[in-house]
ROVEX-550660 format. One record per residue (C-alpha): y, x, z. Coordinates in steps of 0.5 Angstrom, whole numbers, plus 500, padded with zeros to 3 digits. Each point is the difference from the previous one (the first is absolute). Layout:
// ROVEX-550660
YXZ;...
//
This chain:
// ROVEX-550660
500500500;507502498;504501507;507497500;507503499;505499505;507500498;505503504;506497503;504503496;498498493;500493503;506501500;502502494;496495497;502494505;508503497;497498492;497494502;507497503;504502493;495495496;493501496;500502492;502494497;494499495;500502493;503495495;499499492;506504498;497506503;496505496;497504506;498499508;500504506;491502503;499503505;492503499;497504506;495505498;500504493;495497498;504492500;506504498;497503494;496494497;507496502;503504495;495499495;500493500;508499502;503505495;508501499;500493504;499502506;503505505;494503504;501502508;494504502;500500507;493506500;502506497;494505497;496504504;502496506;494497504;501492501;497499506;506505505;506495496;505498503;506497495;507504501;507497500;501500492;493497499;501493505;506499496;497501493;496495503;505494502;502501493;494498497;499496495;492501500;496504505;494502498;495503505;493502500;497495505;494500504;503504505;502506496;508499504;498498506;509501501;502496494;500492502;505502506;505504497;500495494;501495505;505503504;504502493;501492500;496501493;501494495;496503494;492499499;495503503;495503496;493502502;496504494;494499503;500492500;493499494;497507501;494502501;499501507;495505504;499501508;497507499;494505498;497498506;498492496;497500494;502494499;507498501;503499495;506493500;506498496;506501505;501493502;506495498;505498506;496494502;494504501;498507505;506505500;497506497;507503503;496500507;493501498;497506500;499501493;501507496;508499498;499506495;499495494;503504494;494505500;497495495;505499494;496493500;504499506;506503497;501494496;500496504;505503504;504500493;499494499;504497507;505504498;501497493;500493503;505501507;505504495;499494494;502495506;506506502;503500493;497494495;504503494;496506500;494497501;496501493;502508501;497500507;493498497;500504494;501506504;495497505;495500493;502505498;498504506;494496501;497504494;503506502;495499507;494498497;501506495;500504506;493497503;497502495;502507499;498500508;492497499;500505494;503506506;495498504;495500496;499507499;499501508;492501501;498493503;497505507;508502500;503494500;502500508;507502503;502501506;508499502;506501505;500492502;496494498;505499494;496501493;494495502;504494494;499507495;493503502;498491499;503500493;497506498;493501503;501506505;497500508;505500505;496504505;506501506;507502501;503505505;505493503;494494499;506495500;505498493;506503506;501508500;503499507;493497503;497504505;495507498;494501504;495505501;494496499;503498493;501506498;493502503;496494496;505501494;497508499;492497501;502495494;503505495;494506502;495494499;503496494;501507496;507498499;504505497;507500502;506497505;506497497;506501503;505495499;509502499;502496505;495502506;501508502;494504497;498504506;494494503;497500493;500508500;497501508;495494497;498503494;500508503;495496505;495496494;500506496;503497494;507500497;507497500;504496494;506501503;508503498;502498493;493496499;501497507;498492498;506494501;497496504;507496503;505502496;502502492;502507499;507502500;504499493;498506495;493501503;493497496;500495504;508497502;496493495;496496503;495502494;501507501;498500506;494496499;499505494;502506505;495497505;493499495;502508497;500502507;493496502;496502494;503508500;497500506;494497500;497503492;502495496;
//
């Protein structure tokens, strides 16, 4: 479970001094653009895509930036009283955004990316799958649900797909634009499954099993046929407790399993899975070919797109694993 964030006094402050000056008023039809806030890099990116030069996007989380330890600054709560639309990952993954939206004394919509996609509890159920309930159903936002939902471009869609009809209702005029886009980037994230199952594919079946930081690729190995056999962090947060006889049982599994390589991930430091490493005889991919679990890569780097990451993830996989 994804521990809560309290806000502190002072940007409480700063947020109760926005709402006394009034919410953003909607967004009308002779206005050729709207204010979203997205709060990971990945929302913010798929954001983009869909929305184009019709949106001015405020991304909350920056690159390389571990989403579990957030806390939102001055400049981002006001950037959230002026919003439009606000997109989240949902699930749980902002444990901090409905206070602050509340406190910002928001008018806009609130979107949750993860409404329709497929869910799944954790490796440890082999049979867990459901479709995120609408509001009259179970809140996914409070269940126990891995949050990590972008790991399968299938997913991805889905979350695109919300986008495209909370930023048509922002903004009708440019609603035939927001679904064009939305094609056109489904056809983009179905041509980057396949090459995936193709990447995939050259690993020798015996090979295909992963060891990460935290819990947070199980959509990935799901979607691609790869064995999930431990993390160094058994939560879907980096900030859960490390203990001795996780790491104990994590060795016994790699040595038995034969697995050949420890993932390390950009935004967990690296020294738990090299001791890990150093301690079951095998080898850490780490540095430049560390995996972006939570977090897109910073703008210039391979993986600054969601779609870059997801190519520089499955590069890292398969060059380790003998594809």
């Amino acid at each position: 479970m994804l521990k809560p964030v309290r806000l502190g006094a002072a940007i409480l402050a700063i947020l109760s001094s926005a709402a006394c000056a009034g919410p953003a008023a909607p967004a009308t039809q002779t206005e050729t653009t709207i204010a979203v806030v997205a709060t990971t890099t990945q929302i913010a990116d798929v954001a983009r895509q869909v929305g184009g030069d019709a949106v001015r996007v405020t991304q909350l989380l920056k690159p390389n930036v571990d989403p579990h330890d957030f806390d939102p600054s001055p400049a981002d709560l006001q950037a959230l009283a002026a919003a439009q639309v606000v997109i989240k990952n949902g699930l749980g993954f902002e444990p901090w955004l409905d206070q602050a939206v509340t406190a910002a004394g928001n008018s806009g919509t609130v979107v949750d990316a993860s409404r329709g996609a497929t869910l799944r509890e954790g490796h440890h159920q082999e049979e867990s799958h459901h479709e995120a309930e609408e509001a009259d159903g179970e809140d996914p936002e409070h269940s126990e649900y891995d949050p990590h939902i972008w790991h399968d471009p299938a997913n991805a869609k889905v979350m695109a797909a919300n986008m495209e009809k909370a930023l048509a209702q922002a903004l009708p005029s440019r609603a035939a634009t927001f679904a064009q886009r939305r094609r056109a980037y489904d056809t983009e994230l179905d041509r980057l499954d396949e090459w995936i199952k193709q990447r995939i594919a050259t690993i020798p079946q015996a090979d295909r099993k992963v060891v990460t930081n935290h819990d947070a690729f199980g959509y990935y190995l799901d979607r691609y046929g790869l064995t999930y056999v431990g993390a160094i962090i058994p939560s879907f947060d980096t900030s859960a407790e490390i203990t001795g006889k996780n790491l104990s049982d994590l060795v016994t599994a790699i040595r038995k399993t034969g697995v050949k390589a420890i993932f390390s991930e950009s935004t967990v430091p690296p020294k738990a899975a090299q001791v890990l490493a150093a301690e079951a005889g095998v080898k850490v991919v780490g540095g430049e070919d560390s995996l972006y679990g939570d977090s897109l890569g910073p703008a210039g780097s391979r993986a600054d797109t969601y779609i870059g990451m997801m190519r520089h993830n499955t590069e890292a996989i398969v060059g380790a694993l003998g594809g």
